[in-house]
C-alpha positions as CSV (number, residue, x, y, z in Angstrom):
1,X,-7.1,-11.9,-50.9
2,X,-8.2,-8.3,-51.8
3,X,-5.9,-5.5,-51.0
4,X,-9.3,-3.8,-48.8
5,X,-9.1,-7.3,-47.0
6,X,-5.1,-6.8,-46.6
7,X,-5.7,-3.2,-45.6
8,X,-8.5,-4.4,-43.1
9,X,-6.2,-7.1,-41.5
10,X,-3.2,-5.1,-40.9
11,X,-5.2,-2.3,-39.3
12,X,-7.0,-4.9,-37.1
13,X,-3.4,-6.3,-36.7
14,X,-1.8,-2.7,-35.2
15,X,-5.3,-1.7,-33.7
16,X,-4.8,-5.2,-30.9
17,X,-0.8,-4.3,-30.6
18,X,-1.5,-1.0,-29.7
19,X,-4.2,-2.1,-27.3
20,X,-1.6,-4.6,-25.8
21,X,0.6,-2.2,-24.9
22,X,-1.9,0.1,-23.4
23,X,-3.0,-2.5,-21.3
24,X,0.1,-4.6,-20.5
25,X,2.4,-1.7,-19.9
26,X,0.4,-0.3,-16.9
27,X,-0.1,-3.8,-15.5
28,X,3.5,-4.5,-15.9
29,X,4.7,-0.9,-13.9
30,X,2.3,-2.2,-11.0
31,X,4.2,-5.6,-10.9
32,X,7.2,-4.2,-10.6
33,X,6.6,-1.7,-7.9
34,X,5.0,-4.4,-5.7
35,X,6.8,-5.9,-3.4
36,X,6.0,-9.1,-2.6
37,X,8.0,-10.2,0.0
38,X,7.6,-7.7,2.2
39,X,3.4,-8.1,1.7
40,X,4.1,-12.0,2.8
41,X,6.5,-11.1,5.8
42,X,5.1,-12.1,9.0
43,X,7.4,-10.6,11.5
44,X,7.4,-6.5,11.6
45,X,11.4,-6.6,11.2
46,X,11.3,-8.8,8.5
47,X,8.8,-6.2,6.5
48,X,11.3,-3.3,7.3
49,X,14.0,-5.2,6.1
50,X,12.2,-5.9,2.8
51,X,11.4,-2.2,2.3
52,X,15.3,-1.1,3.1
53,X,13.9,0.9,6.1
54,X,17.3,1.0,8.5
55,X,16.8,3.7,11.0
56,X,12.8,5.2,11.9
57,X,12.5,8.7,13.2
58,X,8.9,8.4,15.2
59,X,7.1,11.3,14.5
60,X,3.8,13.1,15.6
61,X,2.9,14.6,12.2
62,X,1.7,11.5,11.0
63,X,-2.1,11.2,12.1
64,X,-3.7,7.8,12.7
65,X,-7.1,8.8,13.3
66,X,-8.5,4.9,14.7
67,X,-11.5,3.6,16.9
68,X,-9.5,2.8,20.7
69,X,-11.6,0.0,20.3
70,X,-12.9,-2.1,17.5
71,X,-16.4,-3.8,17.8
72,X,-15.1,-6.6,15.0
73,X,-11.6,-6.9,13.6
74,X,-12.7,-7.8,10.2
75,X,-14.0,-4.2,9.0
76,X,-11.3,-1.0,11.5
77,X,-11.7,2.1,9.3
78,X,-8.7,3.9,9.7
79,X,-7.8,7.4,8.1
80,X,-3.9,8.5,8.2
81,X,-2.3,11.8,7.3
82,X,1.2,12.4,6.8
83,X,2.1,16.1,7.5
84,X,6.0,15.8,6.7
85,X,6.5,17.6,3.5
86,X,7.9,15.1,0.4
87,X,5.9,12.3,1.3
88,X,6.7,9.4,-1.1
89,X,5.4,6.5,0.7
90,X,3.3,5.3,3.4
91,X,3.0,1.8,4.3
92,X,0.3,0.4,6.9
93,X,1.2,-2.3,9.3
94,X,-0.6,-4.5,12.0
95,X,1.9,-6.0,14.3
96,X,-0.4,-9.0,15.2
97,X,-2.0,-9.8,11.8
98,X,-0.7,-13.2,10.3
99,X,0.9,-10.8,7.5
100,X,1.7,-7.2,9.2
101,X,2.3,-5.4,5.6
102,X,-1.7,-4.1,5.1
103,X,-1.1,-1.6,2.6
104,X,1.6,0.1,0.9
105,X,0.9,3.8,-1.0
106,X,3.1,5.8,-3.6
107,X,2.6,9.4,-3.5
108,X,3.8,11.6,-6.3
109,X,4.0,15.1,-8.0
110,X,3.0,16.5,-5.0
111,X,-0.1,15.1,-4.0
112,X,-1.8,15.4,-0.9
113,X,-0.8,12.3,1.5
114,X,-4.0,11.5,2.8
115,X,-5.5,8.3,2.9
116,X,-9.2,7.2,4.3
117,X,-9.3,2.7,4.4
118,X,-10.1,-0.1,5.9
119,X,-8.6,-2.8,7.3
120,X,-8.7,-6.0,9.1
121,X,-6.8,-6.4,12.9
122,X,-6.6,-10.4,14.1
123,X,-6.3,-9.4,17.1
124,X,-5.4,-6.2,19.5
125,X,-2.8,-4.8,18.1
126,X,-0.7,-1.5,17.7
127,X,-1.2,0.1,14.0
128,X,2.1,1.3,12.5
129,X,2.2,4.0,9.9
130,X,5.9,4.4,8.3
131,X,6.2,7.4,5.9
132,X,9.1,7.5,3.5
133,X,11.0,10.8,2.6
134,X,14.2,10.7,0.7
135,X,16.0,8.5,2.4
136,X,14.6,9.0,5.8
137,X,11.8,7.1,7.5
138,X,9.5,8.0,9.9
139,X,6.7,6.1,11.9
140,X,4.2,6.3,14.2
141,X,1.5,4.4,15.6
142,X,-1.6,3.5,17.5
143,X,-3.0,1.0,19.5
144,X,-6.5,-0.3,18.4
145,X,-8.4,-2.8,20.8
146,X,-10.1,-5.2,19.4
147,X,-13.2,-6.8,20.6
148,X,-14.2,-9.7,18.0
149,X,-11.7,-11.6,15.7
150,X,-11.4,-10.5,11.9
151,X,-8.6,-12.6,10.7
152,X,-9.3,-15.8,11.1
């Protein structure tokens, strides 16, 4: 074998490690992060429990802006703003969906906690928001009729 050919292959060689570990690394940081037993809960108490949440503070300056009712279950835009300064979480929850755990954000470096989704509601339901500061959590929620089933 030539020493271009040697060259070649252990460029080729580094070139896929380095691509590895630009492309595993970020996948592995999202695995660990996610919390998996808390997104297959099905009680509300079980998903608190499973992300360490012991005492809520309800609070007003988290904004659940919601439909009161919901033509069909299966598409509920919701848009939620958390006001308390230092968010690091928010976590969405639908008390009467098979699996209340809907969504779960990480805020960081500041940025603005402001989030515009949608979801899907089994039935009528109350949507919980819990925001995580620190160690302190805070919640609030809305109730959302809904009209048509989207979970089933």
């Amino acid at each position: 074998m030539s020493e271009n050919s040697m060259q070649r292959r252990n460029f080729l060689q580094l070139l896929a490690g380095v691509f590895a570990l630009v492309l595993i690394k970020p996948i592995n940081a999202v695995a660990a992060i996610w919390n998996k037993t808390a997104f297959e809960a099905i009680k509300l108490d079980e998903v608190s429990n499973y992300l360490n949440v012991e005492v809520e503070i309800v609070s007003q300056d988290i904004i659940i802006l919601a439909p009161e009712q919901a033509e069909n279950g299966a598409i509920v835009q919701i848009e939620v703003t958390s006001n308390i300064a230092n968010t690091e979480t928010m976590a969405i929850l639908v008390e009467n969906n098979p699996t209340p755990l809907i969504a779960h954000f990480t805020f960081s470096n500041g940025a603005q906690s402001y989030i515009v989704t949608r979801i899907k509601m089994a039935e009528t339901s109350d949507i919980k928001v819990l925001v995580k500061v620190g160690d302190q959590y805070f919640s609030n929620t809305k109730n959302v009729i809904v009209l048509e089933n989207g979970c089933g």
